[in-house]
N, CA, C and O atoms as a Maestro MAE file, in Angstrom:
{
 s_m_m2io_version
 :::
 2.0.0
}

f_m_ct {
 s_m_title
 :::
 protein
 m_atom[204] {
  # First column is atom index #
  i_m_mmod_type
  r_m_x_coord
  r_m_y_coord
  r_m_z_coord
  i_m_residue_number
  s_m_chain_name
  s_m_pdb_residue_name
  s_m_pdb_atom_name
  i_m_atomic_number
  :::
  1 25 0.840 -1.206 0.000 1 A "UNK " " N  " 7
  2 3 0.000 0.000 0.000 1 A "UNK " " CA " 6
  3 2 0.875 1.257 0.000 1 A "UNK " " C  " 6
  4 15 0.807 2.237 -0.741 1 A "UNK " " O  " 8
  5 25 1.729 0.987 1.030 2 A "UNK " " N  " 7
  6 3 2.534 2.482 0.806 2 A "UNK " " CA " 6
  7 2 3.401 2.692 -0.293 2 A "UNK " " C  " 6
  8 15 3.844 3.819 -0.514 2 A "UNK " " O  " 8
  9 25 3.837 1.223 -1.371 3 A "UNK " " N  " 7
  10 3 4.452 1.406 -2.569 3 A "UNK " " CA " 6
  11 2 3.896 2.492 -3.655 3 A "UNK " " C  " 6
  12 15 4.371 3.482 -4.211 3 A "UNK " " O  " 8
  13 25 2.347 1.637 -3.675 4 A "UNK " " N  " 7
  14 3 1.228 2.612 -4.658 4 A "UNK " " CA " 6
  15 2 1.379 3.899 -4.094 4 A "UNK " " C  " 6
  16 15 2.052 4.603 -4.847 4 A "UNK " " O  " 8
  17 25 1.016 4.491 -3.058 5 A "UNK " " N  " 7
  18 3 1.068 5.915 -2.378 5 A "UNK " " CA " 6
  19 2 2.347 6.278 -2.823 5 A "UNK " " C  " 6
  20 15 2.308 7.263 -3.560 5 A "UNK " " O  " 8
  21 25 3.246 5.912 -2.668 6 A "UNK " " N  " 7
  22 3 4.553 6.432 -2.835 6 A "UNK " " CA " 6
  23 2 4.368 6.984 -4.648 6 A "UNK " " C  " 6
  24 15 4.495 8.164 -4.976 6 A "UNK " " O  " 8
  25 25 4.089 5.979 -5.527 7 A "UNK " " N  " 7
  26 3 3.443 6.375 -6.610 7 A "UNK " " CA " 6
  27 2 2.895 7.117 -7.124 7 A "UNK " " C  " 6
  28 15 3.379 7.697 -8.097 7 A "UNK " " O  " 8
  29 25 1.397 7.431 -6.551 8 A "UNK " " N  " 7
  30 3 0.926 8.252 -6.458 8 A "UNK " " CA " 6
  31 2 0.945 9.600 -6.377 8 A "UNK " " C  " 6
  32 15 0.475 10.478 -7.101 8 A "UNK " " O  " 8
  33 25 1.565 9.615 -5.379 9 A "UNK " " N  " 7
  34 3 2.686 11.255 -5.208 9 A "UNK " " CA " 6
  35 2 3.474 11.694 -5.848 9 A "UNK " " C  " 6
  36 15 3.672 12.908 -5.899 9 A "UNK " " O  " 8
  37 25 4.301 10.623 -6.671 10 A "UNK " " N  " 7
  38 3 5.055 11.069 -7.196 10 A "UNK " " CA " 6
  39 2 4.430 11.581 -9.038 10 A "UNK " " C  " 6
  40 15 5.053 12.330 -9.791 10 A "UNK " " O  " 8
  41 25 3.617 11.173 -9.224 11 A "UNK " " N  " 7
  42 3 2.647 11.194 -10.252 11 A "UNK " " CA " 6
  43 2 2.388 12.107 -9.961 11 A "UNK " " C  " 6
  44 15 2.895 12.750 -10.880 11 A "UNK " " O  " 8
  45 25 1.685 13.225 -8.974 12 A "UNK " " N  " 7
  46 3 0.801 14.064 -8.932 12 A "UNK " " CA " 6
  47 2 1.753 15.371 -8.842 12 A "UNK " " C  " 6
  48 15 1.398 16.352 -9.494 12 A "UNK " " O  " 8
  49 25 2.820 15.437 -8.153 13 A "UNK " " N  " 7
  50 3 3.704 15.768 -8.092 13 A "UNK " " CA " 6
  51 2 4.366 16.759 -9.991 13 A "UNK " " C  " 6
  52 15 4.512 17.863 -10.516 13 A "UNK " " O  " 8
  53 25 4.538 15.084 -10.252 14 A "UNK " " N  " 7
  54 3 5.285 15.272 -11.921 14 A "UNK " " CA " 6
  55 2 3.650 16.111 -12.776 14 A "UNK " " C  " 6
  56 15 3.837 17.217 -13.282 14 A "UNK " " O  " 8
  57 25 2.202 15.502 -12.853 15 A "UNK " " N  " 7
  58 3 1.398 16.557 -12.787 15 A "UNK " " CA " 6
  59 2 1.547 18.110 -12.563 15 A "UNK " " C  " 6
  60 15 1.594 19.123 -13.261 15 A "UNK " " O  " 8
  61 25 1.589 17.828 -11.435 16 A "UNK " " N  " 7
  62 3 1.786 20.031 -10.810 16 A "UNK " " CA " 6
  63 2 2.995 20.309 -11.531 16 A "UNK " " C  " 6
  64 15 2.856 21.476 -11.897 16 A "UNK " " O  " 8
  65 25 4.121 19.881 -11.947 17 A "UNK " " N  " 7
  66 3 4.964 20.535 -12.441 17 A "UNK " " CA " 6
  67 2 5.214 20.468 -13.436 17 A "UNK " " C  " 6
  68 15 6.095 21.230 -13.836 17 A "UNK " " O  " 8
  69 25 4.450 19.322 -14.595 18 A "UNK " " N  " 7
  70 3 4.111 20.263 -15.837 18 A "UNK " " CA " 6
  71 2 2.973 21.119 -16.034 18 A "UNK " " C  " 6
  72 15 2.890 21.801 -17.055 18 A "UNK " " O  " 8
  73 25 1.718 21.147 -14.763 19 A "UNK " " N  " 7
  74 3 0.976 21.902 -15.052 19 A "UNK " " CA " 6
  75 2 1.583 23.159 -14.642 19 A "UNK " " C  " 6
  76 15 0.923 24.104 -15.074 19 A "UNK " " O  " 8
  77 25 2.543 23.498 -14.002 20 A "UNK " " N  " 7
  78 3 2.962 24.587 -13.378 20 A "UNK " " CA " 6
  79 2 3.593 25.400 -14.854 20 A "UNK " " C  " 6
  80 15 3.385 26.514 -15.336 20 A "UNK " " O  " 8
  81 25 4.195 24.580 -15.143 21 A "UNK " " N  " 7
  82 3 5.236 24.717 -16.543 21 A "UNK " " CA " 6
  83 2 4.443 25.311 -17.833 21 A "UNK " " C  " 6
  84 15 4.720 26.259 -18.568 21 A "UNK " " O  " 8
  85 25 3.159 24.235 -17.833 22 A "UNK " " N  " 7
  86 3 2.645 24.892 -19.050 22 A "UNK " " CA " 6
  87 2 1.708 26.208 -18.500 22 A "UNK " " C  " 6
  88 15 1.192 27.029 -19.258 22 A "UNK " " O  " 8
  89 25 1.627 26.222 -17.346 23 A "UNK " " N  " 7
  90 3 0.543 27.615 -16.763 23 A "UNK " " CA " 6
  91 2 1.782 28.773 -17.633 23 A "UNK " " C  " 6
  92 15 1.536 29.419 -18.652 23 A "UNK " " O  " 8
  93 25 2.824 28.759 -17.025 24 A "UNK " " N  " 7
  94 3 4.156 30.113 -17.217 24 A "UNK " " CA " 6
  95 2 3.671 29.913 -18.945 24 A "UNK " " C  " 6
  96 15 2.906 30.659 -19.556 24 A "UNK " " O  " 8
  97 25 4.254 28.885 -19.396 25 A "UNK " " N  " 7
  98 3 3.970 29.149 -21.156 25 A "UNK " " CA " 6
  99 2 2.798 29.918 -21.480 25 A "UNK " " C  " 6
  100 15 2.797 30.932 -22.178 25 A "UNK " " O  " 8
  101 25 1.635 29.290 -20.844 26 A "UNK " " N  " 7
  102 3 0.349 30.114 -21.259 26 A "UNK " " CA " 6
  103 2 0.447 31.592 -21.005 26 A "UNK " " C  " 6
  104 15 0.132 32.481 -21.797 26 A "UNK " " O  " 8
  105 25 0.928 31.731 -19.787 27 A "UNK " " N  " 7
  106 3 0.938 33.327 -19.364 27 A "UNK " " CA " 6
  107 2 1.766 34.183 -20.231 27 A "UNK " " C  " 6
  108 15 1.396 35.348 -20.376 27 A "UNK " " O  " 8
  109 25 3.292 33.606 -21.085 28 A "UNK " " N  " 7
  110 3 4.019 34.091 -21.766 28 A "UNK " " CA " 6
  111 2 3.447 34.013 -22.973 28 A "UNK " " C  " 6
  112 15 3.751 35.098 -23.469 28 A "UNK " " O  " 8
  113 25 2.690 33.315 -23.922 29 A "UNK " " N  " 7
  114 3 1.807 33.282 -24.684 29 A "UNK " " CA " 6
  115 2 0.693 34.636 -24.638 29 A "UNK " " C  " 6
  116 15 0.498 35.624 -25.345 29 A "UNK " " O  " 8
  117 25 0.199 34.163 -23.596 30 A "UNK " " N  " 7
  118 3 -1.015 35.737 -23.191 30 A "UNK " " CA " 6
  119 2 -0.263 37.090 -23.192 30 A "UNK " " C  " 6
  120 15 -0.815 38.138 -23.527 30 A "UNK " " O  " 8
  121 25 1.126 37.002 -22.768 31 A "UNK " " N  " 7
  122 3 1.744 38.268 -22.702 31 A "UNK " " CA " 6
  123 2 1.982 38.683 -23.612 31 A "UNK " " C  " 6
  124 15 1.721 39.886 -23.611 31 A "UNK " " O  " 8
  125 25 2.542 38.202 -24.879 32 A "UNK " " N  " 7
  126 3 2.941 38.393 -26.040 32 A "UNK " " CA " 6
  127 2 1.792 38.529 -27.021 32 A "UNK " " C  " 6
  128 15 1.915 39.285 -27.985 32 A "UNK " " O  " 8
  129 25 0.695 37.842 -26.823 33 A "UNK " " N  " 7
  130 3 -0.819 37.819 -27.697 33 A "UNK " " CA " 6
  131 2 -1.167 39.453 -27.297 33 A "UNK " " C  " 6
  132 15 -1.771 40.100 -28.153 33 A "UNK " " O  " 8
  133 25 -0.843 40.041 -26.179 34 A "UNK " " N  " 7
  134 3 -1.668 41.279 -25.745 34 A "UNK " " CA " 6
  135 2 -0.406 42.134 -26.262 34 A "UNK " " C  " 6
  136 15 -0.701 42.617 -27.354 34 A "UNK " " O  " 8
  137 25 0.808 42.469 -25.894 35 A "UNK " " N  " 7
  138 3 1.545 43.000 -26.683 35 A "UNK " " CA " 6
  139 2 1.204 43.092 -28.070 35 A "UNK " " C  " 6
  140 15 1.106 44.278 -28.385 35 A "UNK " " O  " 8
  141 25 1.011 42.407 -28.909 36 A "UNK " " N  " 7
  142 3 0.739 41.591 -30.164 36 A "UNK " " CA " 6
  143 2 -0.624 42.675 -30.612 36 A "UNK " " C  " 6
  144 15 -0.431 43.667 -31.314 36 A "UNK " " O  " 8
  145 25 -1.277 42.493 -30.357 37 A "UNK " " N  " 7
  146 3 -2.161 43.208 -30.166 37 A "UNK " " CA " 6
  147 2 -2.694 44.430 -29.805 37 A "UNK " " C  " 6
  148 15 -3.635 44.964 -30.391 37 A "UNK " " O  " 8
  149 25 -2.198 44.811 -28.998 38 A "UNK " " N  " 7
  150 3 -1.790 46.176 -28.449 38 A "UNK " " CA " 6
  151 2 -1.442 47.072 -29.737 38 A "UNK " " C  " 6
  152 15 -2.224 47.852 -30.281 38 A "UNK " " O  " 8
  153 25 0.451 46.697 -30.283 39 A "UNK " " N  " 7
  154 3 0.388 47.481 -31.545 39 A "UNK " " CA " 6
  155 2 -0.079 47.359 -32.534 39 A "UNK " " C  " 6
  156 15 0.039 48.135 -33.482 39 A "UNK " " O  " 8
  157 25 -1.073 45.757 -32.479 40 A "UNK " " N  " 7
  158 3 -2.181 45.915 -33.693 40 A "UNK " " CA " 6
  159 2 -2.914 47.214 -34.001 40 A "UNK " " C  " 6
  160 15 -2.859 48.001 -34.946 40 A "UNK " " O  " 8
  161 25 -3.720 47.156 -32.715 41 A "UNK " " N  " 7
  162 3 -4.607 48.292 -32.207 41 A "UNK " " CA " 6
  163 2 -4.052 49.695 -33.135 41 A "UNK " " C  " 6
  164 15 -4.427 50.325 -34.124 41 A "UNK " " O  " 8
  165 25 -2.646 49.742 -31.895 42 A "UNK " " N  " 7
  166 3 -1.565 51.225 -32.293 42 A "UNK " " CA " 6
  167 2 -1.809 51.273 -33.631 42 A "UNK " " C  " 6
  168 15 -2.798 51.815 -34.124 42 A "UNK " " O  " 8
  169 25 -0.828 50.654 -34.317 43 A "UNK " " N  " 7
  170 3 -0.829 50.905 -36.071 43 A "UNK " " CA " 6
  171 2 -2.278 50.715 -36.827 43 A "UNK " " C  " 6
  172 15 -2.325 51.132 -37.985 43 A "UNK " " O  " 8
  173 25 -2.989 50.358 -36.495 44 A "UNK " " N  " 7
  174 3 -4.912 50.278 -36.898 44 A "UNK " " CA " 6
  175 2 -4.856 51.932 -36.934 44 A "UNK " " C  " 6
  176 15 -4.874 52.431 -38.059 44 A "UNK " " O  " 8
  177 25 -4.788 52.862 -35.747 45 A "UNK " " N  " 7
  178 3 -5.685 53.843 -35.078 45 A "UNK " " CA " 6
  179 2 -4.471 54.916 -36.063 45 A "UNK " " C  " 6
  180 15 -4.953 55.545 -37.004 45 A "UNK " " O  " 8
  181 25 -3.449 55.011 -35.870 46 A "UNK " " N  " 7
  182 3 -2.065 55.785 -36.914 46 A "UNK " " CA " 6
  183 2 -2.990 55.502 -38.520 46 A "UNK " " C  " 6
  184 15 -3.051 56.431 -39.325 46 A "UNK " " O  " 8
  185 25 -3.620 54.223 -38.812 47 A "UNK " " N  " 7
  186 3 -3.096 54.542 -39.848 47 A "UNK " " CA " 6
  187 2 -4.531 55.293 -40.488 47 A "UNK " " C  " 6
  188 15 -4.594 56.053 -41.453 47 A "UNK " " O  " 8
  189 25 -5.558 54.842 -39.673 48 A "UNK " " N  " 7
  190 3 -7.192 55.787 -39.669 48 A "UNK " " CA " 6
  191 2 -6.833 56.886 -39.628 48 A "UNK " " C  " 6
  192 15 -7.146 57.562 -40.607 48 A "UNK " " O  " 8
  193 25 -6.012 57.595 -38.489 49 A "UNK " " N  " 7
  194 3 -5.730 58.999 -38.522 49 A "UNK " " CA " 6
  195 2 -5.109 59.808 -39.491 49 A "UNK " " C  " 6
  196 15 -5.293 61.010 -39.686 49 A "UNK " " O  " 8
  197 25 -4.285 58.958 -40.135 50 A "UNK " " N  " 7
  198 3 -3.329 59.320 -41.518 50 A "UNK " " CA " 6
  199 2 -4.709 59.208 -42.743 50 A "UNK " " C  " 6
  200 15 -4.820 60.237 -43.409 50 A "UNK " " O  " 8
  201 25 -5.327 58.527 -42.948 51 A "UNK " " N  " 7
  202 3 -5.982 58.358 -43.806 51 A "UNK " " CA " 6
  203 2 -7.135 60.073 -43.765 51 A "UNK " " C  " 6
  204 15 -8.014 60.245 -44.609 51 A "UNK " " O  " 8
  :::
 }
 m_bond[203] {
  # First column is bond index #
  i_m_from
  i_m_to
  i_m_order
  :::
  1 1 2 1
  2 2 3 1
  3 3 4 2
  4 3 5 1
  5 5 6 1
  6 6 7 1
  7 7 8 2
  8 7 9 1
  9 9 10 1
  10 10 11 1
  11 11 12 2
  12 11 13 1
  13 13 14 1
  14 14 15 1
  15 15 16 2
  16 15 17 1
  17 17 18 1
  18 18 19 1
  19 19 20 2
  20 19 21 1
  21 21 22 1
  22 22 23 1
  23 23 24 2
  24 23 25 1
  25 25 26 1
  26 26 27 1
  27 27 28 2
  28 27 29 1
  29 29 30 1
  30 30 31 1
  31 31 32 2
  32 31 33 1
  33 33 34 1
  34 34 35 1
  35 35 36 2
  36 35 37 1
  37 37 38 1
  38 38 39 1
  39 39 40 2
  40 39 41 1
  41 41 42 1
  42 42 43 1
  43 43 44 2
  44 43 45 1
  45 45 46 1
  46 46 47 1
  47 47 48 2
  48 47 49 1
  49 49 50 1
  50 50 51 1
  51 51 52 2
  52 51 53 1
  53 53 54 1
  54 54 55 1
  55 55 56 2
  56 55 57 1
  57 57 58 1
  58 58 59 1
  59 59 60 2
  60 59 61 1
  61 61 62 1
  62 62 63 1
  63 63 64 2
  64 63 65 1
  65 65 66 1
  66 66 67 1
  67 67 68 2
  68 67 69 1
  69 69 70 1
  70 70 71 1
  71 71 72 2
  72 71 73 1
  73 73 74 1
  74 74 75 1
  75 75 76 2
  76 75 77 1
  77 77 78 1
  78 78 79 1
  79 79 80 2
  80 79 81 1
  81 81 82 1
  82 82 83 1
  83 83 84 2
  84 83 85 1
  85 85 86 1
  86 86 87 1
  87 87 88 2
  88 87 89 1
  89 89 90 1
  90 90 91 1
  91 91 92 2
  92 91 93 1
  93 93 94 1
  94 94 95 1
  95 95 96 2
  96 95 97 1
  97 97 98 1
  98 98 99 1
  99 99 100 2
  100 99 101 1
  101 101 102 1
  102 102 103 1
  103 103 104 2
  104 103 105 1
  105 105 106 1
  106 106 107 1
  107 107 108 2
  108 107 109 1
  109 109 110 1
  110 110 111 1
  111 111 112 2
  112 111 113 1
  113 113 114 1
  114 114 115 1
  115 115 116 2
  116 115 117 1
  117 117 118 1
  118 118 119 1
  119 119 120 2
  120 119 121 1
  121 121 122 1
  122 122 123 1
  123 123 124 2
  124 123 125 1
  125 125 126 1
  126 126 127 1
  127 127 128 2
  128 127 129 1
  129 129 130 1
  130 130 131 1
  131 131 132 2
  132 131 133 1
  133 133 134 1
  134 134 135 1
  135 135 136 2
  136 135 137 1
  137 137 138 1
  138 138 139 1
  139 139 140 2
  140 139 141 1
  141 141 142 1
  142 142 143 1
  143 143 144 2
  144 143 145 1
  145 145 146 1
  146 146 147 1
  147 147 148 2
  148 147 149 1
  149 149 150 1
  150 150 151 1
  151 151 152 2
  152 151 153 1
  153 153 154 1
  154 154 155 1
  155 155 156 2
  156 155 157 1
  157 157 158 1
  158 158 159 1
  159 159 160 2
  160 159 161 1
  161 161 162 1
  162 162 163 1
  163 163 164 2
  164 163 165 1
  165 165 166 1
  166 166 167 1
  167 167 168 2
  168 167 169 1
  169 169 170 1
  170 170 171 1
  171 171 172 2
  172 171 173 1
  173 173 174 1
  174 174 175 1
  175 175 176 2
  176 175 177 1
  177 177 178 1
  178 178 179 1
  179 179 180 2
  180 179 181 1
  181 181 182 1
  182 182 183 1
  183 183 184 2
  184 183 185 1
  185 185 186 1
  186 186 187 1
  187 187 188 2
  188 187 189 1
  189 189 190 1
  190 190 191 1
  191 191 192 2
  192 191 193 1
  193 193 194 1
  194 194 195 1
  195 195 196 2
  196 195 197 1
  197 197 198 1
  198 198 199 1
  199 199 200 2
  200 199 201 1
  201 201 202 1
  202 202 203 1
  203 203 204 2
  :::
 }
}
């Protein structure tokens, strides 16, 4: 019983730390999508005003 448990943990464990891992990717993803976006926006609104 305490083999499986031992298992277990260590599974859930390796879990949280690729979920931890891919959370940071997502957030660096989101950071860069809104940057990304952001000077979409910018150069959209420059180029209405130029027009």
């Amino acid at each position: 019983m305490k083999i499986v448990e031992k298992i277990l943990t260590i599974r859930f464990m390796i879990v949280m730390n690729v979920g931890i891992k891919y959370a940071i990717i997502a957030q660096i993803f989101a950071n860069i999508a809104m940057k990304v976006s952001v000077m979409d926006v910018i150069t959209i609104i420059k180029t209405h005003v130029n027009k």
